[in-house]
N, C-alpha and C positions, 0 to 999 in steps of 0.2 A: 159326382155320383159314384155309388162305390157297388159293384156289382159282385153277387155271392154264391158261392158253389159250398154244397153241403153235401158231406163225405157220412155216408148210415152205410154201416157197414156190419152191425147186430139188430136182432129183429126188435130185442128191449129198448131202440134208442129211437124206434119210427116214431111215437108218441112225439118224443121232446123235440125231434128233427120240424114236425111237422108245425108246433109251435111256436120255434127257433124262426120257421119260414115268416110264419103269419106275422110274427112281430116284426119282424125285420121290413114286410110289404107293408104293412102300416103307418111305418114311420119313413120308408126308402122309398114310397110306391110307384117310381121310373126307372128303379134299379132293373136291373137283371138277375135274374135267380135259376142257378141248375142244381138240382140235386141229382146226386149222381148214389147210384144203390147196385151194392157189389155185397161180395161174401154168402154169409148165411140169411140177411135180411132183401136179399132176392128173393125168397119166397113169398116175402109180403106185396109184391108188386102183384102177384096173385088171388091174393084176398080182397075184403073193403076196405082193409087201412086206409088205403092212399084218395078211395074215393070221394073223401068232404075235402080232401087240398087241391084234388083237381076238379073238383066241380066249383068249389069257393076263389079258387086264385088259377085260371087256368092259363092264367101267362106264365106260369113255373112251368119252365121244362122239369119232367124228373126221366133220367137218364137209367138204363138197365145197361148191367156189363155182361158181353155175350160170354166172357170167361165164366162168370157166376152162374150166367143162366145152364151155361153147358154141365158144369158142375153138379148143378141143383137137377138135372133133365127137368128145365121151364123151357117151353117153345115158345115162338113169335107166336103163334097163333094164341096161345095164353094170355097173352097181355094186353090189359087197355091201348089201344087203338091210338091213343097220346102220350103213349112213353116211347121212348125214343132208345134204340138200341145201338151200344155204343161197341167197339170191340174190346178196350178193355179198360174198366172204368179208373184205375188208375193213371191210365197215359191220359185220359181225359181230364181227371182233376190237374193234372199237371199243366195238359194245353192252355185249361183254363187260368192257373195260377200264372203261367207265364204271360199271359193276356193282363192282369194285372186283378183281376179278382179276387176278393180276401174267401180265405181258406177258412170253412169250422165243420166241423164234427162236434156232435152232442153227444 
């Protein structure tokens, strides 16, 4: 089983990120999947982007980096109730990657 962490880190790339997912559960569907959303594309955890991935697949974690949200001024209280706030999403990708999960960004 090959479990997968997905690195959005522009707001132009949550589309394909979210597709990258869905194909990946399709065909993985016992995998493990975290997206982890840092940078400029922390604002989109704010909007409805993300709300057909976590209503559709709501065993994805998707992970918010508190660096980016501090950045962006997004508070906890902003955010769906199902994202998981991390301290800083690249030591996450990394914990992950060391756990042995394969690495992509779209």
């Amino acid at each position: 089983m090959t479990n997968l962490v997905v690195h959005v880190d522009e707001p132009a790339k949550v589309a394909m990120a979210i597709s990258n997912v869905q194909n990946f559960v399709a065909v993985r569907p016992t995998s493990t999947v975290v997206v982890v959303v840092n940078g400029p594309a922390i604002t989109t955890l704010i909007t409805s982007a993300w709300d057909a991935l976590r209503q559709a697949l709501p065993q994805v974690e998707i992970d918010a980096c508190h660096n980016a949200m501090a950045s962006h001024q997004i508070s906890k209280a902003q955010l769906p109730s199902t994202v998981t706030i991390v301290p800083a999403g690249v030591v996450r990708i990394a914990d992950l990657q060391a756990e042995g999960y394969a690495y992509l960004r779209p």
